[in-house]
FIMARVEX-894848 format. One record per atom (N, C-alpha, C): residue number from 1; z, x, y; atom name. Coordinates in steps of 0.2 Angstrom, whole numbers, always signed. Each point is the difference from the previous one (the first is absolute). Last residue first. Layout:
N
R     k       Z       X       Y    a
R   NUM       Z       X       Y   CA
...
// end
This chain:
86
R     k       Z       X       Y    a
R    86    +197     +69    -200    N
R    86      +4      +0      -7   CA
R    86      -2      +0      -5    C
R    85     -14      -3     +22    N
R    85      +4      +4      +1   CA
R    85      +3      -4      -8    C
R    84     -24      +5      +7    N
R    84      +5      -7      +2   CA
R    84      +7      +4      -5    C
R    83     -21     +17     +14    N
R    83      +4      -4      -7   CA
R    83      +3      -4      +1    C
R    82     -16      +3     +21    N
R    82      +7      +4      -2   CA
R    82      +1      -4      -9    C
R    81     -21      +5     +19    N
R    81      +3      -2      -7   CA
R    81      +5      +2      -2    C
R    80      -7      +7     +25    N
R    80      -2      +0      -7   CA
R    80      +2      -5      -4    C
R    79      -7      +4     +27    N
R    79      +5      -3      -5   CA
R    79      -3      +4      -6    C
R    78     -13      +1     +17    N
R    78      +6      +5      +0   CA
R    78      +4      -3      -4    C
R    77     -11     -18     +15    N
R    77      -4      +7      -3   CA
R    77      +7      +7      -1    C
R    76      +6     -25      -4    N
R    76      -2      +4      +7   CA
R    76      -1      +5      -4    C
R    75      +0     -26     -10    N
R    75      +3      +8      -1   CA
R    75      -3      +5      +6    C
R    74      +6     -28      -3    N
R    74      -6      +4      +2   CA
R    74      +4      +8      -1    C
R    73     +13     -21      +1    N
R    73      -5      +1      -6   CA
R    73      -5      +4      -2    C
R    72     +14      -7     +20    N
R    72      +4      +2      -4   CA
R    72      -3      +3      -6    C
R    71     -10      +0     +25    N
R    71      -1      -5      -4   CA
R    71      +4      +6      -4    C
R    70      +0      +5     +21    N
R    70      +2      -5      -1   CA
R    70      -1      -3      -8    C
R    69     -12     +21      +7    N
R    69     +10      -1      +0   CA
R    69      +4      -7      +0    C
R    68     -27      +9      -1    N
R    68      +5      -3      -5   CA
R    68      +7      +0      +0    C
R    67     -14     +10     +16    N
R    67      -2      -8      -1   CA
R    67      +4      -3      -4    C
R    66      +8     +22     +12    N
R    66      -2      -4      -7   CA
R    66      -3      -6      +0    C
R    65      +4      +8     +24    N
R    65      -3      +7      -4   CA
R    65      -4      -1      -9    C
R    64      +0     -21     +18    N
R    64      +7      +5      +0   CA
R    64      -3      +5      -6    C
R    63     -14     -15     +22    N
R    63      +0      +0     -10   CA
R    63      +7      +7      +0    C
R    62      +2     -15     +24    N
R    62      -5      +7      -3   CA
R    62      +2      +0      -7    C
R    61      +0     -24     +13    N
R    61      +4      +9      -1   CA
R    61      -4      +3      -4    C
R    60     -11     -20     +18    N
R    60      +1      +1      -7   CA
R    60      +6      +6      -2    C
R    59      +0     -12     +26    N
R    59      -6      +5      -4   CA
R    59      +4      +1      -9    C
R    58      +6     -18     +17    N
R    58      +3      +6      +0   CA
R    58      -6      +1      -7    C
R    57      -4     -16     +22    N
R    57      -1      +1      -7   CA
R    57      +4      +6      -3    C
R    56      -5      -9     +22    N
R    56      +7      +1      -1   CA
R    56      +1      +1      -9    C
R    55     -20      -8     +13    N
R    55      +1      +8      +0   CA
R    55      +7      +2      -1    C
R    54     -19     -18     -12    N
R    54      +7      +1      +3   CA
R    54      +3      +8      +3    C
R    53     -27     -11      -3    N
R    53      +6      +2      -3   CA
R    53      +5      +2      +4    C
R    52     -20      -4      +9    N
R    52      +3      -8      -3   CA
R    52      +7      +4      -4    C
R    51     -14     +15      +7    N
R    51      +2      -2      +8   CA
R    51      +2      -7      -4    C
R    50      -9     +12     -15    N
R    50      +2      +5      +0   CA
R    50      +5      -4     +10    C
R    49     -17     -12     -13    N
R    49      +7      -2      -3   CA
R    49      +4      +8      +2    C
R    48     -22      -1     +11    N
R    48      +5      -8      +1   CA
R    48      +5      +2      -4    C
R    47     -13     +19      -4    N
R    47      +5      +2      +8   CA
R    47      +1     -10      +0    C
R    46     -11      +3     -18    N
R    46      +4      +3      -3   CA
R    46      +4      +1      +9    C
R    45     -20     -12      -1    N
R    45      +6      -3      -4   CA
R    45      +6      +3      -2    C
R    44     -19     +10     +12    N
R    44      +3      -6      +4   CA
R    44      +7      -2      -7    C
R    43     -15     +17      -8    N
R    43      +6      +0      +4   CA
R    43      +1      -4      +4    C
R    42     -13      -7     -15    N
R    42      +4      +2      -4   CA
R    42      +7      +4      +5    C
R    41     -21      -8      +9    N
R    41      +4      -6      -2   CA
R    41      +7      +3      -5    C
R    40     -16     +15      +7    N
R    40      +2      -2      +4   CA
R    40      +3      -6      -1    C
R    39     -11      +7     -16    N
R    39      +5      +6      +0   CA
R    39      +3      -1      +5    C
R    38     -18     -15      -7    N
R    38      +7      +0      -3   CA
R    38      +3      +5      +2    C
R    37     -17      +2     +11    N
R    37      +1      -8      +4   CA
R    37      +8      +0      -6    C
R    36     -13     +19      -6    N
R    36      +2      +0      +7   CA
R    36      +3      -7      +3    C
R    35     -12      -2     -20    N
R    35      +4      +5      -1   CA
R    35      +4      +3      +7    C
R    34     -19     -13      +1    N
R    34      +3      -3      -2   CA
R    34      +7      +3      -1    C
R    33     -20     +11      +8    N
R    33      +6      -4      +6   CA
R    33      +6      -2      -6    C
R    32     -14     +12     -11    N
R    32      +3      +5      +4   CA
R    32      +5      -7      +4    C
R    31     -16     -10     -13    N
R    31      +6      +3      -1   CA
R    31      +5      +5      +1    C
R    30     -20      -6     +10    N
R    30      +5      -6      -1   CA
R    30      +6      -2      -4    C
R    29     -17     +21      +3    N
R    29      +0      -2      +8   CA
R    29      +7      -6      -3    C
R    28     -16      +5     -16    N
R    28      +9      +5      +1   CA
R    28      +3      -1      +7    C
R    27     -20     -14      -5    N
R    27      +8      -1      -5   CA
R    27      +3      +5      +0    C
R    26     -18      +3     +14    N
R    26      +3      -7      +0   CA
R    26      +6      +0      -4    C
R    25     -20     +14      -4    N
R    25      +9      +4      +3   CA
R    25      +4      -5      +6    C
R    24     -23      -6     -12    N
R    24      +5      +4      -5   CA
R    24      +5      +3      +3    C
R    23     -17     -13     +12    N
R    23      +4      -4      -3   CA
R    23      +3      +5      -7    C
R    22      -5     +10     +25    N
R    22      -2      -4      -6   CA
R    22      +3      -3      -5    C
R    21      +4      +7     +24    N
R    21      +3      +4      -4   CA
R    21      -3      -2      -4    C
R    20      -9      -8     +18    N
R    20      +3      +6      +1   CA
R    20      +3      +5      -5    C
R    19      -8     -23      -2    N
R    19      -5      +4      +4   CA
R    19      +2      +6      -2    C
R    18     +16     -16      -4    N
R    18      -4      +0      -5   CA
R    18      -6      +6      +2    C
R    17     +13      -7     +18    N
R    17      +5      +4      -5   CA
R    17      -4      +4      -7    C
R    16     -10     -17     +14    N
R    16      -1      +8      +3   CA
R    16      +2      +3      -3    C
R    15      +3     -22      -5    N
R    15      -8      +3      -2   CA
R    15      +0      +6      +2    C
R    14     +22     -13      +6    N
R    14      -2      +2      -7   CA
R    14      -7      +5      -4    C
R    13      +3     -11     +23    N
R    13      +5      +8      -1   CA
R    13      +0      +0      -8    C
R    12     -11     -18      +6    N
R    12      -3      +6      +2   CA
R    12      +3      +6      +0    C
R    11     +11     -19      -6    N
R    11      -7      +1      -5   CA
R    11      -1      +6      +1    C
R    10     +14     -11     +15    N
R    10      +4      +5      -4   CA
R    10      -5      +1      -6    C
R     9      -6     -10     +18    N
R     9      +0      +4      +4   CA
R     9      +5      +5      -8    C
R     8      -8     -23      -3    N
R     8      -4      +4      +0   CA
R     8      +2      +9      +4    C
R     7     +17     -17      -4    N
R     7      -3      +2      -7   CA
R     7      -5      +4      +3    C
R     6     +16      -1     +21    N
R     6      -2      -6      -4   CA
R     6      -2      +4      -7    C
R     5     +17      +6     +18    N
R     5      -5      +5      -3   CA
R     5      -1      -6      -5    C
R     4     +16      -3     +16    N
R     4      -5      +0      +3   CA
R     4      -6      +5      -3    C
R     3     +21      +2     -11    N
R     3      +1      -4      +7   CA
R     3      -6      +2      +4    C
R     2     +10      +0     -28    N
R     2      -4      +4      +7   CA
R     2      -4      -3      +6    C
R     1     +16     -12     -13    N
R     1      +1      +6      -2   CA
R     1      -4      +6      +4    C
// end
């Protein structure tokens, strides 16, 4: 993984990090990365299935004016109550 960088060489860069910023602004420090390693993994994933997906896909249709015009049971805005007839 780290190519020609043994344990003690990666200690050291540890203790300096520690030097340098203390050990209280450490953990913002690591969940700043951490948060940024996921939001970069979140768009890697999202541009692979955006180049895996089907480009001859016909794109979803547009929502039609009524939502409710298809359904026979639903009353459209505007309707009233009509008396039952006789």
């Amino acid at each position: 993984m780290f190519n020609g960088v043994g344990g003690s060489e990666i200690i050291m860069v540890l203790l300096v990090i520690l030097l340098l910023f203390g050990s209280k602004r450490i953990p913002g420090f690591s969940r700043a990365l951490g948060r940024g390693m996921g939001e970069f993994r979140r768009a890697m994933k999202e541009i692979r299935e955006e180049i895996e997906s089907d480009p001859f896909e016909d794109p979803p249709p547009p929502p039609t004016e009524n939502p409710y015009a298809d359904n026979p049971y639903s009353e459209s805005p505007g309707e009233e109550e009509k008396p039952p007839a006789g």
